[in-house]
PDB file of N, H, CA, C and O in Angstrom:
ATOM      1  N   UNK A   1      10.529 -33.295  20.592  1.00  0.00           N
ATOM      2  CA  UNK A   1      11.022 -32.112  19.918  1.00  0.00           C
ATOM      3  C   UNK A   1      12.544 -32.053  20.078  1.00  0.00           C
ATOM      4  O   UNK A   1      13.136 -32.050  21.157  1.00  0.00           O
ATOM      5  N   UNK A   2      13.130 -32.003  18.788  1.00  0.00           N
ATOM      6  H   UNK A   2      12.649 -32.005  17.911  1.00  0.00           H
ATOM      7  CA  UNK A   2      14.533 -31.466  19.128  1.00  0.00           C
ATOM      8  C   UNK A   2      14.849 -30.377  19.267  1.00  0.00           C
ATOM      9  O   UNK A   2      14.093 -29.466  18.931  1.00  0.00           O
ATOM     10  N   UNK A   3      16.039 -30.154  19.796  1.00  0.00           N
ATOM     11  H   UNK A   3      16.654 -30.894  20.069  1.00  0.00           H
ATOM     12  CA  UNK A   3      16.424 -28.558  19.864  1.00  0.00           C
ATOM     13  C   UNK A   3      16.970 -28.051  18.692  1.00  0.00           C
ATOM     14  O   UNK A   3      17.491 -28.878  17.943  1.00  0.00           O
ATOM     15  N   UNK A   4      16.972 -26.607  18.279  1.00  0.00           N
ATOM     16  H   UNK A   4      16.549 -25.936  18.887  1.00  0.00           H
ATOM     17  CA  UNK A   4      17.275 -26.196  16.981  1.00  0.00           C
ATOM     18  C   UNK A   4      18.528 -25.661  17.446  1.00  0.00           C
ATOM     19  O   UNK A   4      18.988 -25.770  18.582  1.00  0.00           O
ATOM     20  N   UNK A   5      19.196 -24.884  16.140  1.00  0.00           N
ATOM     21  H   UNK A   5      18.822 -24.796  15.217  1.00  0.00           H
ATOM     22  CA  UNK A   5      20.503 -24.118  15.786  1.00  0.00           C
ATOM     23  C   UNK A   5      19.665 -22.807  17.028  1.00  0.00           C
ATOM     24  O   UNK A   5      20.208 -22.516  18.094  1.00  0.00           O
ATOM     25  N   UNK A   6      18.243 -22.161  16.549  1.00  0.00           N
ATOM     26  H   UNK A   6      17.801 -22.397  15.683  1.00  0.00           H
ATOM     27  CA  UNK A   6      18.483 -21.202  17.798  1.00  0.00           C
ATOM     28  C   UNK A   6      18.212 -21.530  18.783  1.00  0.00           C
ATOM     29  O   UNK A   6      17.618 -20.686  19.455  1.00  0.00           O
ATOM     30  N   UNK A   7      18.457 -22.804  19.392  1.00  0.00           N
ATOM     31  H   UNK A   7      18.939 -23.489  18.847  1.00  0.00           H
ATOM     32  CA  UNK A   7      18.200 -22.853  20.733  1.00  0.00           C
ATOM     33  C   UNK A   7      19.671 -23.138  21.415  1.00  0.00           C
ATOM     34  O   UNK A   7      19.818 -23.287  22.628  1.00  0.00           O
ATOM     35  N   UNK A   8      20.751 -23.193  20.439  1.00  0.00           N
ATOM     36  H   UNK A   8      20.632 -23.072  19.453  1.00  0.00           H
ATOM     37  CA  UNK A   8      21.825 -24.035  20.678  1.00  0.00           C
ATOM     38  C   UNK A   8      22.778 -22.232  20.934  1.00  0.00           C
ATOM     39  O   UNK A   8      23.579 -21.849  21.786  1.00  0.00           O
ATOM     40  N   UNK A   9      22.268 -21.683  19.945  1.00  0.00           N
ATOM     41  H   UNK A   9      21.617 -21.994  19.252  1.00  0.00           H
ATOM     42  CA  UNK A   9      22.680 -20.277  19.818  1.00  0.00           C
ATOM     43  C   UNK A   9      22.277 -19.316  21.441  1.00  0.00           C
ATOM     44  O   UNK A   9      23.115 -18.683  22.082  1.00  0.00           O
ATOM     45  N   UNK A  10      20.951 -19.442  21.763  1.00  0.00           N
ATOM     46  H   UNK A  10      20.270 -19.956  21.242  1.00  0.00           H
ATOM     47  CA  UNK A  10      20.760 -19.150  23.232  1.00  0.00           C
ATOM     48  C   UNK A  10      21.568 -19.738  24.299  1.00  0.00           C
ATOM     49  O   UNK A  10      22.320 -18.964  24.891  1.00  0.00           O
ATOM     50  N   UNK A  11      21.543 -21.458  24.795  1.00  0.00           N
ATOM     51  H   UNK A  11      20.932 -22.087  24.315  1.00  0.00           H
ATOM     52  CA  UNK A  11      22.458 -21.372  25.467  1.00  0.00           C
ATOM     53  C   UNK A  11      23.935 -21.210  25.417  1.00  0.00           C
ATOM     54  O   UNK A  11      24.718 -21.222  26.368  1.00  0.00           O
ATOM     55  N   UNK A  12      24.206 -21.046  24.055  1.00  0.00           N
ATOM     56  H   UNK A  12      23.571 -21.037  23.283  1.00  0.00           H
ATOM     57  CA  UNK A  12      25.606 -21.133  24.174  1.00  0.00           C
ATOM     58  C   UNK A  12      26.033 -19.344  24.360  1.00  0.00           C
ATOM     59  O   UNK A  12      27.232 -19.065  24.403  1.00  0.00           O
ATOM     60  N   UNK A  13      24.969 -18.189  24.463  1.00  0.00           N
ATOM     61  H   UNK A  13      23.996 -18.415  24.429  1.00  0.00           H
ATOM     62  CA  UNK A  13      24.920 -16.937  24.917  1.00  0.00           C
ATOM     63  C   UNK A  13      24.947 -16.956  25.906  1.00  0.00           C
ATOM     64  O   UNK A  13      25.704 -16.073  26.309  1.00  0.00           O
ATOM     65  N   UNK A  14      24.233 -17.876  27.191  1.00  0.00           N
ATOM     66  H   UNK A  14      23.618 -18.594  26.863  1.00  0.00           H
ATOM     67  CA  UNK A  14      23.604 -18.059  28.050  1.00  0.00           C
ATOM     68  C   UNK A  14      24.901 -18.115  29.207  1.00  0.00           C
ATOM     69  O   UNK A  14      25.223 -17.412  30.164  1.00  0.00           O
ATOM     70  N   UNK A  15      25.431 -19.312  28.579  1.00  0.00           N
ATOM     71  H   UNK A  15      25.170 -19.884  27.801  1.00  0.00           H
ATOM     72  CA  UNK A  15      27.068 -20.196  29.425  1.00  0.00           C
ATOM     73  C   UNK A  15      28.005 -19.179  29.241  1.00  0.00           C
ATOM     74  O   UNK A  15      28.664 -18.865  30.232  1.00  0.00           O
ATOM     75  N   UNK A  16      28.257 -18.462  27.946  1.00  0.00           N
ATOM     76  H   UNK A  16      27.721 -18.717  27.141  1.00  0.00           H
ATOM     77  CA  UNK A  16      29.029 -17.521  27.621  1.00  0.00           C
ATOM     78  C   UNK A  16      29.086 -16.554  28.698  1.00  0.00           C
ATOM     79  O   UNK A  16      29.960 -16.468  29.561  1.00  0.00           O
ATOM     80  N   UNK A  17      27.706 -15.591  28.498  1.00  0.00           N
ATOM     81  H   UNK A  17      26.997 -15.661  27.796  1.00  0.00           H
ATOM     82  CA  UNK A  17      27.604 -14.450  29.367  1.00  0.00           C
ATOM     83  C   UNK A  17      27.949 -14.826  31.290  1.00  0.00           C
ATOM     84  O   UNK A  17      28.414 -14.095  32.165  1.00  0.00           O
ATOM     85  N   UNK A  18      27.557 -16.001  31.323  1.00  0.00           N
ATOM     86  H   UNK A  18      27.180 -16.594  30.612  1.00  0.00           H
ATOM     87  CA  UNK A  18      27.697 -16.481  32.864  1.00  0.00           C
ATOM     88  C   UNK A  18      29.092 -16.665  33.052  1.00  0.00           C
ATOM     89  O   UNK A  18      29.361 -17.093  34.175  1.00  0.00           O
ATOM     90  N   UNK A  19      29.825 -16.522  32.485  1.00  0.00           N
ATOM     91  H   UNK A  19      29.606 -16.174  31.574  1.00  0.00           H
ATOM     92  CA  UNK A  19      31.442 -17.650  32.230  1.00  0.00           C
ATOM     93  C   UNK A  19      31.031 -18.744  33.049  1.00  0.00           C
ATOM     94  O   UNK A  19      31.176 -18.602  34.263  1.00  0.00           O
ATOM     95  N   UNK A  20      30.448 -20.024  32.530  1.00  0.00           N
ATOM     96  H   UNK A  20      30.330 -20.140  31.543  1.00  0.00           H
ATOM     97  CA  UNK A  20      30.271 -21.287  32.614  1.00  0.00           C
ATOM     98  C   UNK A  20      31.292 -22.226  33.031  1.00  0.00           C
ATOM     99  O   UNK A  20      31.971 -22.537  32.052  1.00  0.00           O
ATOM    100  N   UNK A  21      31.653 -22.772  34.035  1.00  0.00           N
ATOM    101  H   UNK A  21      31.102 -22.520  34.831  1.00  0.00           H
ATOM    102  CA  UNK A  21      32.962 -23.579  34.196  1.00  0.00           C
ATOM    103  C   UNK A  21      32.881 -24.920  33.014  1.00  0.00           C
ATOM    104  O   UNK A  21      31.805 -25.229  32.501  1.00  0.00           O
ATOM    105  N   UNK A  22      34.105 -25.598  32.705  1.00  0.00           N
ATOM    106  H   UNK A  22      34.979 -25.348  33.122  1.00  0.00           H
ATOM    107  CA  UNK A  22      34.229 -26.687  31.704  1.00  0.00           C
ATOM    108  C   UNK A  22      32.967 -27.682  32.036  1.00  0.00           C
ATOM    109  O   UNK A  22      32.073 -28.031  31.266  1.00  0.00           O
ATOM    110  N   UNK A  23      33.219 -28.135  33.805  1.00  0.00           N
ATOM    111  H   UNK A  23      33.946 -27.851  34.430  1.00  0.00           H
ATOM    112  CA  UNK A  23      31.848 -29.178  33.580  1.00  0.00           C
ATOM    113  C   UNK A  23      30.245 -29.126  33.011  1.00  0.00           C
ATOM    114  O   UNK A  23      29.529 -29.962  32.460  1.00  0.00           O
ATOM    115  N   UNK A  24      30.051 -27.719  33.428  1.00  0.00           N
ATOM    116  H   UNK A  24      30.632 -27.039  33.876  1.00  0.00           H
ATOM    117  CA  UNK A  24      28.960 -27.387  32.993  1.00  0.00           C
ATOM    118  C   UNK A  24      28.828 -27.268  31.437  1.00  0.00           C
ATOM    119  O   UNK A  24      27.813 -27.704  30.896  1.00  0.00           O
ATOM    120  N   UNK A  25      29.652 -26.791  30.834  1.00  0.00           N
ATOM    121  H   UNK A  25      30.477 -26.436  31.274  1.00  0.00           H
ATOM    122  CA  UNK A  25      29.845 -26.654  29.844  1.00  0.00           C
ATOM    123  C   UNK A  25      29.475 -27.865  28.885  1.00  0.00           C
ATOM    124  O   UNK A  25      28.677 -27.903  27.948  1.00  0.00           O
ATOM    125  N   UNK A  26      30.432 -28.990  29.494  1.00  0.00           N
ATOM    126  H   UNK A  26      31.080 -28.960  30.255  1.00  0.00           H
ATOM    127  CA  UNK A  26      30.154 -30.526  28.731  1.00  0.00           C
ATOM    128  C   UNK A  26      29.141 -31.194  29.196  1.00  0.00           C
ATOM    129  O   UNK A  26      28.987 -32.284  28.644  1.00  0.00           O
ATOM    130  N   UNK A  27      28.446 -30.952  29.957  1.00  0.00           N
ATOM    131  H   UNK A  27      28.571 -30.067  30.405  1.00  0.00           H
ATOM    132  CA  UNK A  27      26.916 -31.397  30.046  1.00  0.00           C
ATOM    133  C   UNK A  27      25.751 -31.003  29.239  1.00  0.00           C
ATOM    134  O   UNK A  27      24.742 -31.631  28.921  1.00  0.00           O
ATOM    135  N   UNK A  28      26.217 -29.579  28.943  1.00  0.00           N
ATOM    136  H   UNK A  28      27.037 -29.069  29.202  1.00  0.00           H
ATOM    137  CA  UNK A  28      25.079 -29.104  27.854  1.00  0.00           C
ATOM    138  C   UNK A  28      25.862 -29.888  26.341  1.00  0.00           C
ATOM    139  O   UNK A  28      25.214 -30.468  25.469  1.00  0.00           O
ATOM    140  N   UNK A  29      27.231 -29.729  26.342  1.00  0.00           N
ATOM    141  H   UNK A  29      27.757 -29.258  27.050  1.00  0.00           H
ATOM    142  CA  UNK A  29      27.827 -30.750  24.938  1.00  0.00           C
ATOM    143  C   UNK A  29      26.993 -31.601  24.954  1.00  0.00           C
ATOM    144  O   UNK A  29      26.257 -31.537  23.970  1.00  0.00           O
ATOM    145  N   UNK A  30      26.668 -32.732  25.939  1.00  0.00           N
ATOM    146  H   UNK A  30      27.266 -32.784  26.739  1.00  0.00           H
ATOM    147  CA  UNK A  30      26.608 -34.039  25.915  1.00  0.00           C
ATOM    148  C   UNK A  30      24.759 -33.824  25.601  1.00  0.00           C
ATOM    149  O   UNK A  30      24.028 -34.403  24.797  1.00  0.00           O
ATOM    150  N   UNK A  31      24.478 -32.800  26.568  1.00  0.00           N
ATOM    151  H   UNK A  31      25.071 -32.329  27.221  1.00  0.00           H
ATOM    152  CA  UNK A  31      22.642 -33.146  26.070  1.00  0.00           C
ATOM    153  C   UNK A  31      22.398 -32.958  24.438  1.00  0.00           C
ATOM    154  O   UNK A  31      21.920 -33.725  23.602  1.00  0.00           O
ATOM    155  N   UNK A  32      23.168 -31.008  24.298  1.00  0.00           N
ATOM    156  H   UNK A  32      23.556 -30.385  24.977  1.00  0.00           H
ATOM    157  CA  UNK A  32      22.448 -30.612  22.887  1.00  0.00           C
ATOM    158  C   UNK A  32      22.800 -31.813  22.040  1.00  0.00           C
ATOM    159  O   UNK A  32      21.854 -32.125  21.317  1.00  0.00           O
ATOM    160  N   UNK A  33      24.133 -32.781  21.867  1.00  0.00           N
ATOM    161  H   UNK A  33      24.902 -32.528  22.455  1.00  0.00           H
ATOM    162  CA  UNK A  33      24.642 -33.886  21.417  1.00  0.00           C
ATOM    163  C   UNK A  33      23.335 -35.071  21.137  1.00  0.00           C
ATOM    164  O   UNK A  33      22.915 -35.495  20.060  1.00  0.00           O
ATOM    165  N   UNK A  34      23.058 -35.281  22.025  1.00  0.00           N
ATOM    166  H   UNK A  34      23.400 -34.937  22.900  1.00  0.00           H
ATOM    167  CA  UNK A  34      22.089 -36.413  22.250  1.00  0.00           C
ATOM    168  C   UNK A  34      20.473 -36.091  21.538  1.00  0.00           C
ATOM    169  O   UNK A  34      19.655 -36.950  21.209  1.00  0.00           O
ATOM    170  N   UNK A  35      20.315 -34.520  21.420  1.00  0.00           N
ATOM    171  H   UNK A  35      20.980 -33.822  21.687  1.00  0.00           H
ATOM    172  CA  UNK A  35      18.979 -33.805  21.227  1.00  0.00           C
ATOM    173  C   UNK A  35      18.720 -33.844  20.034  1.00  0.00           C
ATOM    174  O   UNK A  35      17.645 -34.228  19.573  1.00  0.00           O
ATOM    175  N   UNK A  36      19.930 -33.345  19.223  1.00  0.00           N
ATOM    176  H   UNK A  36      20.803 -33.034  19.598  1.00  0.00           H
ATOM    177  CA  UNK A  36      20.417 -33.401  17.627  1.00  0.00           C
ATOM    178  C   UNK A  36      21.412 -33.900  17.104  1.00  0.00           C
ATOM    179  O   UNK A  36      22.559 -33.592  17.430  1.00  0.00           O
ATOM    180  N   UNK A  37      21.073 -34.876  16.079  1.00  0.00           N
ATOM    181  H   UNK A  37      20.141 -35.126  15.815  1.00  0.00           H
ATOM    182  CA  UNK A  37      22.819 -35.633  15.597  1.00  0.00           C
ATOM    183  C   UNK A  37      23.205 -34.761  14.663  1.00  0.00           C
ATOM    184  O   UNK A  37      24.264 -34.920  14.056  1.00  0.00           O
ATOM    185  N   UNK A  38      22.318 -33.649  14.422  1.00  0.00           N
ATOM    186  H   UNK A  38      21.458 -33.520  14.915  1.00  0.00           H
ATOM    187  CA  UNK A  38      23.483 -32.458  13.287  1.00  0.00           C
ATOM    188  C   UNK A  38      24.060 -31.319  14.278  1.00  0.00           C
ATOM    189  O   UNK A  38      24.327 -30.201  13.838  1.00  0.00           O
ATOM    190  N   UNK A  39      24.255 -31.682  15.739  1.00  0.00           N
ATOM    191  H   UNK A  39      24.038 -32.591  16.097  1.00  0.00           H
ATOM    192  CA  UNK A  39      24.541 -30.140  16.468  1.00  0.00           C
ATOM    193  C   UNK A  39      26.429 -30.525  16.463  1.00  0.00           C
ATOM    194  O   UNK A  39      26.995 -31.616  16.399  1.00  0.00           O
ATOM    195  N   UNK A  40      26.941 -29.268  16.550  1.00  0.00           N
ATOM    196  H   UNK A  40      26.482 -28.381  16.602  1.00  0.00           H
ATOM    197  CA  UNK A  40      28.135 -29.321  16.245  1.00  0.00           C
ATOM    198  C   UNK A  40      29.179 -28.375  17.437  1.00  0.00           C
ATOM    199  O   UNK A  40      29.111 -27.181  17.732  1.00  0.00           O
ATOM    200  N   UNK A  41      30.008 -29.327  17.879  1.00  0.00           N
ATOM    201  H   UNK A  41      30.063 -30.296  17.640  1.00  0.00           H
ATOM    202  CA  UNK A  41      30.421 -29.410  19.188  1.00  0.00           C
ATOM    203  C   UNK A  41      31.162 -27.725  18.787  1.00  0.00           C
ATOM    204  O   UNK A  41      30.832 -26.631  19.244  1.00  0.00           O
ATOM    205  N   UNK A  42      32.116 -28.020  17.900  1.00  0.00           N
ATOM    206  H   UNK A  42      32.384 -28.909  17.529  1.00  0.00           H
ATOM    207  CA  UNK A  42      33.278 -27.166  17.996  1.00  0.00           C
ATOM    208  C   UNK A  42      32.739 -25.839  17.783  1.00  0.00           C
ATOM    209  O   UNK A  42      33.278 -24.879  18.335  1.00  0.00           O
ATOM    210  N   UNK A  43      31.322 -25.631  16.734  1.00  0.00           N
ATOM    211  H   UNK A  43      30.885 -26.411  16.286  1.00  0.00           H
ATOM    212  CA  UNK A  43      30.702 -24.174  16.438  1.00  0.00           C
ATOM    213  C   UNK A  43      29.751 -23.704  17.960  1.00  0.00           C
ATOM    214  O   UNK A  43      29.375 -22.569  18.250  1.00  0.00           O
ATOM    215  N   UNK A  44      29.570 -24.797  18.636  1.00  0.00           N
ATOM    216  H   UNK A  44      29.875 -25.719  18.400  1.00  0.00           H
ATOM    217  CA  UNK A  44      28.971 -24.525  20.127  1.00  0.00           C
ATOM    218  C   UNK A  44      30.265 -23.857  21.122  1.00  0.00           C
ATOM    219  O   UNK A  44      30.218 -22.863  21.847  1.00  0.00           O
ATOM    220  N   UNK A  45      30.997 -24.454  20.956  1.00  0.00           N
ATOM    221  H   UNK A  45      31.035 -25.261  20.367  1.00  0.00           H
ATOM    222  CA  UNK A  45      31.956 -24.298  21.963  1.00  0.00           C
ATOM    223  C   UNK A  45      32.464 -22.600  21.523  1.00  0.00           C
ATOM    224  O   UNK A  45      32.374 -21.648  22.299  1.00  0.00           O
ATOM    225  N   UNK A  46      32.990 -22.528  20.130  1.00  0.00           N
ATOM    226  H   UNK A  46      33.063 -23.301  19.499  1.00  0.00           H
ATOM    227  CA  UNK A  46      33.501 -21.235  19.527  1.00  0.00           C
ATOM    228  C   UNK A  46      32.220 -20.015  20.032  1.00  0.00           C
ATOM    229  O   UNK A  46      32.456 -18.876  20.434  1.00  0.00           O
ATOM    230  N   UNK A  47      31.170 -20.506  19.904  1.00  0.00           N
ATOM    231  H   UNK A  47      30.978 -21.431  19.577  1.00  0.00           H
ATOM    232  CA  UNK A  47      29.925 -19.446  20.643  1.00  0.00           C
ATOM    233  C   UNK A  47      29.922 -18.768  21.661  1.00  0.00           C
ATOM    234  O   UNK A  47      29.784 -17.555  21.816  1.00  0.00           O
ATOM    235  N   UNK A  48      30.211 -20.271  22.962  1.00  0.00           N
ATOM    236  H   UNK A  48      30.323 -21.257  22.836  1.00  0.00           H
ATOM    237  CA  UNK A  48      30.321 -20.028  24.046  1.00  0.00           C
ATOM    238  C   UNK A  48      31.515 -18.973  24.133  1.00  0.00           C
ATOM    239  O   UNK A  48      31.145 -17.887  24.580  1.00  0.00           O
ATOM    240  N   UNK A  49      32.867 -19.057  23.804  1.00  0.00           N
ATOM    241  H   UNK A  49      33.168 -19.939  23.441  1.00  0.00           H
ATOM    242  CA  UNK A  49      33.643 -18.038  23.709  1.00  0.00           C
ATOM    243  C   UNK A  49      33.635 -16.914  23.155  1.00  0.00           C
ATOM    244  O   UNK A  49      34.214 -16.052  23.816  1.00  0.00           O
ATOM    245  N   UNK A  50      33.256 -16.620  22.309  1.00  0.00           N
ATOM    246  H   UNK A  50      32.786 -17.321  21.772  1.00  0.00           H
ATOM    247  CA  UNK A  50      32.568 -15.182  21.644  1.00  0.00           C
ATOM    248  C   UNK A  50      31.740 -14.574  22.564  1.00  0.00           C
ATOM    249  O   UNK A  50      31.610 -13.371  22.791  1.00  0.00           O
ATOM    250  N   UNK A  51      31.220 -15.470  23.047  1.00  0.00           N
ATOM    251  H   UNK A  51      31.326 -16.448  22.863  1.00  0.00           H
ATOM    252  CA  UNK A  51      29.911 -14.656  24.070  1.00  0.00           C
ATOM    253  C   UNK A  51      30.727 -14.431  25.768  1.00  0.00           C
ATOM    254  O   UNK A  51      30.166 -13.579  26.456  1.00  0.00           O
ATOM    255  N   UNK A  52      31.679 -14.970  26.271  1.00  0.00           N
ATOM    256  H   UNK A  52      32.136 -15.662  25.712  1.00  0.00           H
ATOM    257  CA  UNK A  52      32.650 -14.778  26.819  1.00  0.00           C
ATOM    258  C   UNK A  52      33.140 -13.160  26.949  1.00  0.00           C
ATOM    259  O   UNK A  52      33.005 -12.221  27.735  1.00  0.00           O
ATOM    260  N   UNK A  53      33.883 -13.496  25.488  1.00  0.00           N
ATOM    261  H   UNK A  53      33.993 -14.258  24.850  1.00  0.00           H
ATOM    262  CA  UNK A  53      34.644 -12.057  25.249  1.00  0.00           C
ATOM    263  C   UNK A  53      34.159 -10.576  25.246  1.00  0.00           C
ATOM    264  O   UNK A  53      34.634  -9.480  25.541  1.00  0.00           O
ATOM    265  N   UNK A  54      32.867 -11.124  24.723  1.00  0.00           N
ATOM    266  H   UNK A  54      32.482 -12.015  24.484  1.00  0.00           H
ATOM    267  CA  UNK A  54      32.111  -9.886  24.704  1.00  0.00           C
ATOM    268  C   UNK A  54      31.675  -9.236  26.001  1.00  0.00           C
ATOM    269  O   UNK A  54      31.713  -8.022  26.205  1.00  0.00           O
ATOM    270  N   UNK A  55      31.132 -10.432  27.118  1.00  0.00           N
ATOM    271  H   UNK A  55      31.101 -11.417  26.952  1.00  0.00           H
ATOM    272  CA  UNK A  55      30.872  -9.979  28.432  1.00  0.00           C
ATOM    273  C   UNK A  55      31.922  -9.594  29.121  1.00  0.00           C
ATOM    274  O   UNK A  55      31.719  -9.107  30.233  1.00  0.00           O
ATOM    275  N   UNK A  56      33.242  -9.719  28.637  1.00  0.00           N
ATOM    276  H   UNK A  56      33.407 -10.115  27.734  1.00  0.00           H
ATOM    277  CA  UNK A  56      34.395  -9.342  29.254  1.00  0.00           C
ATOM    278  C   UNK A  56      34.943  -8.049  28.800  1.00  0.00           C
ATOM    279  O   UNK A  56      35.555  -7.350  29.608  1.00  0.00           O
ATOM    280  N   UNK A  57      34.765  -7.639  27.474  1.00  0.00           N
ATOM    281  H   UNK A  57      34.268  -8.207  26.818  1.00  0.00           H
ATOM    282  CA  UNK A  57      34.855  -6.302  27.019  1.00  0.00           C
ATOM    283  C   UNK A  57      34.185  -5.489  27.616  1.00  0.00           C
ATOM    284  O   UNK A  57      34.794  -4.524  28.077  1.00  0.00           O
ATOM    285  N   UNK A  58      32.738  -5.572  27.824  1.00  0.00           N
ATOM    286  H   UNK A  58      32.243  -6.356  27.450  1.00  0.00           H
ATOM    287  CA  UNK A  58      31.459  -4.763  28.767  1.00  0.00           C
ATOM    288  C   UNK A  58      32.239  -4.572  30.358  1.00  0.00           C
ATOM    289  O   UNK A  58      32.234  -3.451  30.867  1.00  0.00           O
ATOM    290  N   UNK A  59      32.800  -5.574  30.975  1.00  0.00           N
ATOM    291  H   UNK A  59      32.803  -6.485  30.562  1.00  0.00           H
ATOM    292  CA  UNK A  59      33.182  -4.969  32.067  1.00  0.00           C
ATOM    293  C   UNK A  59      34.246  -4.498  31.932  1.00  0.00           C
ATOM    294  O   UNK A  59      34.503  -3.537  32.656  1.00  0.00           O
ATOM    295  N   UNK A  60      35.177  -4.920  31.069  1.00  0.00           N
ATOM    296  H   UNK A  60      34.968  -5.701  30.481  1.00  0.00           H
ATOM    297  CA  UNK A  60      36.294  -3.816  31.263  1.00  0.00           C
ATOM    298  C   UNK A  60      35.980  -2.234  30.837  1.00  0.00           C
ATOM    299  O   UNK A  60      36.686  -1.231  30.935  1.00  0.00           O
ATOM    300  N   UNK A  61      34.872  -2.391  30.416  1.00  0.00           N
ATOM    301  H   UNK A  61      34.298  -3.207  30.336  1.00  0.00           H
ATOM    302  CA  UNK A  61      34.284  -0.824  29.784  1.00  0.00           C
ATOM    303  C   UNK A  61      33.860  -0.338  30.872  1.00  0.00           C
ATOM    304  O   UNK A  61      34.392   0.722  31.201  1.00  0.00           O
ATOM    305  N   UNK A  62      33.039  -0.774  31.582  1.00  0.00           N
ATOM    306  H   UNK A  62      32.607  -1.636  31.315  1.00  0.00           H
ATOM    307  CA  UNK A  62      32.279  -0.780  32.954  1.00  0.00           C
ATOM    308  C   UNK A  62      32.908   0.037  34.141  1.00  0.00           C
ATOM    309  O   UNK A  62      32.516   1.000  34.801  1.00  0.00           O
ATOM    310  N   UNK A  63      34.094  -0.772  34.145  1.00  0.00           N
ATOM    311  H   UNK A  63      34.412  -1.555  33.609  1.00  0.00           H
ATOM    312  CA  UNK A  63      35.322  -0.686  34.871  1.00  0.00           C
ATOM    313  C   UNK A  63      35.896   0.836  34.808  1.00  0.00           C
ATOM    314  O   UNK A  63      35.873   1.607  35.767  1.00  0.00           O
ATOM    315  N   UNK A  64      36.281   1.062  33.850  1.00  0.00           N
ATOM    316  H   UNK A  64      36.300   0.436  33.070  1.00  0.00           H
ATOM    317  CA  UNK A  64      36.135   2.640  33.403  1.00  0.00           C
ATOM    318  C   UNK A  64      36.111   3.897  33.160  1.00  0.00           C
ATOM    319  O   UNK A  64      36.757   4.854  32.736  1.00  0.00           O
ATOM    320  N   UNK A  65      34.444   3.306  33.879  1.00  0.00           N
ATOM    321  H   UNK A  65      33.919   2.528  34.224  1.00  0.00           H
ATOM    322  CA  UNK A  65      33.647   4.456  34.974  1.00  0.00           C
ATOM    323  C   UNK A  65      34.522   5.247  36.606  1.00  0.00           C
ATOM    324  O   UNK A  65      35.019   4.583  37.516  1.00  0.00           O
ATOM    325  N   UNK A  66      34.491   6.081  36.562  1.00  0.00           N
ATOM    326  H   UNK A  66      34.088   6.620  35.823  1.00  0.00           H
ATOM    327  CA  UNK A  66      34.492   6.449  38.013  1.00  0.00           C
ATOM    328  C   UNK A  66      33.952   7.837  38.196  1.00  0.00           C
ATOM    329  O   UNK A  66      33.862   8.809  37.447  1.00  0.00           O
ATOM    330  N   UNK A  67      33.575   7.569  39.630  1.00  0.00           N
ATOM    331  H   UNK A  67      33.648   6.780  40.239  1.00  0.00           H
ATOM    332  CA  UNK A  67      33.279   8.546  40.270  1.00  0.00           C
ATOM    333  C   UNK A  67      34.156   9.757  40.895  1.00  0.00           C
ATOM    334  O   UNK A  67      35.166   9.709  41.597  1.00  0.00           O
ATOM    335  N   UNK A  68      33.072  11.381  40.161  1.00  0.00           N
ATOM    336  H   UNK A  68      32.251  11.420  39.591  1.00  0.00           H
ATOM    337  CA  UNK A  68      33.833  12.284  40.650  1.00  0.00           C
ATOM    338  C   UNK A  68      32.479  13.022  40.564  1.00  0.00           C
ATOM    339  O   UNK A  68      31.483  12.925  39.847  1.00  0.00           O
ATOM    340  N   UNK A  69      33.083  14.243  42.184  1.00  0.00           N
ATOM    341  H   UNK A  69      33.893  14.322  42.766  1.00  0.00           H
ATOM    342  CA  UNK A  69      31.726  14.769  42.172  1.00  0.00           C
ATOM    343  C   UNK A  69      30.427  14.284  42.714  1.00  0.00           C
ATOM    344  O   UNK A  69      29.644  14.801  43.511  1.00  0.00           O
ATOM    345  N   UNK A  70      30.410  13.390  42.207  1.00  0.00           N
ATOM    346  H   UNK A  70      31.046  12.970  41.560  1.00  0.00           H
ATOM    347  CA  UNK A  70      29.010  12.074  42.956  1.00  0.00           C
ATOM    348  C   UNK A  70      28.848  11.836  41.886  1.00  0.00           C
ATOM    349  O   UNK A  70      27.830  11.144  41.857  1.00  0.00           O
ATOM    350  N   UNK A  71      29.315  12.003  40.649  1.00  0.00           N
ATOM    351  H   UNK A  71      30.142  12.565  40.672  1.00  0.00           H
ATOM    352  CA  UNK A  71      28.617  11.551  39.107  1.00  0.00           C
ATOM    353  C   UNK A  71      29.130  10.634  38.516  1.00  0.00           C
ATOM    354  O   UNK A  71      30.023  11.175  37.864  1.00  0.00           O
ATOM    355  N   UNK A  72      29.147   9.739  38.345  1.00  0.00           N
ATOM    356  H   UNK A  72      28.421   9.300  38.874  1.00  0.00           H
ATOM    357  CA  UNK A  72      29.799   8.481  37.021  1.00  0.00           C
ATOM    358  C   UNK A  72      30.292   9.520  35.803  1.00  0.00           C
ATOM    359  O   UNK A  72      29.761  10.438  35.177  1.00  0.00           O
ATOM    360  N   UNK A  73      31.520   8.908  35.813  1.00  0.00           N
ATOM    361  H   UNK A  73      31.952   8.163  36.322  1.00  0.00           H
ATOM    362  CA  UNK A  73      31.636  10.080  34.334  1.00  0.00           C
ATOM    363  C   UNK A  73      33.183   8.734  33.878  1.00  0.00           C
ATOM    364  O   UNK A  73      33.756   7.924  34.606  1.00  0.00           O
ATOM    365  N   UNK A  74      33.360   9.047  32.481  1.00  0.00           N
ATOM    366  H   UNK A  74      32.895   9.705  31.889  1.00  0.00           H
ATOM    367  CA  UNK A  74      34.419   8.065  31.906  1.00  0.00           C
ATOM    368  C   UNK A  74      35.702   9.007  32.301  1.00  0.00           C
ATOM    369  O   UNK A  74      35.686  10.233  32.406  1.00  0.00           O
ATOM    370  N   UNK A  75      36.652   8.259  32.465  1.00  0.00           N
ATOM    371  H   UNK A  75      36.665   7.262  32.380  1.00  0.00           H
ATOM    372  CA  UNK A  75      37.972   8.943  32.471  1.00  0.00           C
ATOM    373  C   UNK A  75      38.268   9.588  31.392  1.00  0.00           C
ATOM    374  O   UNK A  75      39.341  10.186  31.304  1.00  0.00           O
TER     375      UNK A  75
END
C-alpha cells in the first residue's frame, strides 16, 4: 500500500504541530519519497510550516491568558 495525499497531509500536521527538528523532518521526506513517486517535497515541507504557524499563533493566544482573582480571564 502506498501512502496517499491524506496521509502525507496528517503527518505533515503531525511534525508541524510538534515543531519537528530538520532531521526528523527529512526522514519522513525520504520515506513519504520512496512510498510515492507523485509525493511532492516542497508542498510537504510548505504544510509542515503552516501547521507550525498555526501552533504558534495558539500559544501566543494562550499566552494571553492571565490570572486574576483565581480566574483565567484575557487581558
Amino acid at each position: 500500500m502506498s501512502l496517499s495525499r491524506k496521509h502525507f497531509r496528517e503527518i505533515a500536521r503531525i511534525l508541524g504541530q510538534n515543531f519537528a527538528n530538520d532531521d526528523l523532518i527529512n526522514e519522513f521526506v525520504s520515506f513519504c519519497a520512496s512510498q510515492n513517486s507523485y509525493f511532492q517535497k516542497q508542498t510537504f515541507l510548505n504544510a509542515i510550516s503552516d501547521h507550525e504557524n498555526e501552533a504558534l499563533i495558539k500559544i501566543n493566544q494562550d499566552d494571553r491568558l492571565v490570572c486574576k482573582n483565581g480566574t483565567i480571564q484575557n487581558d
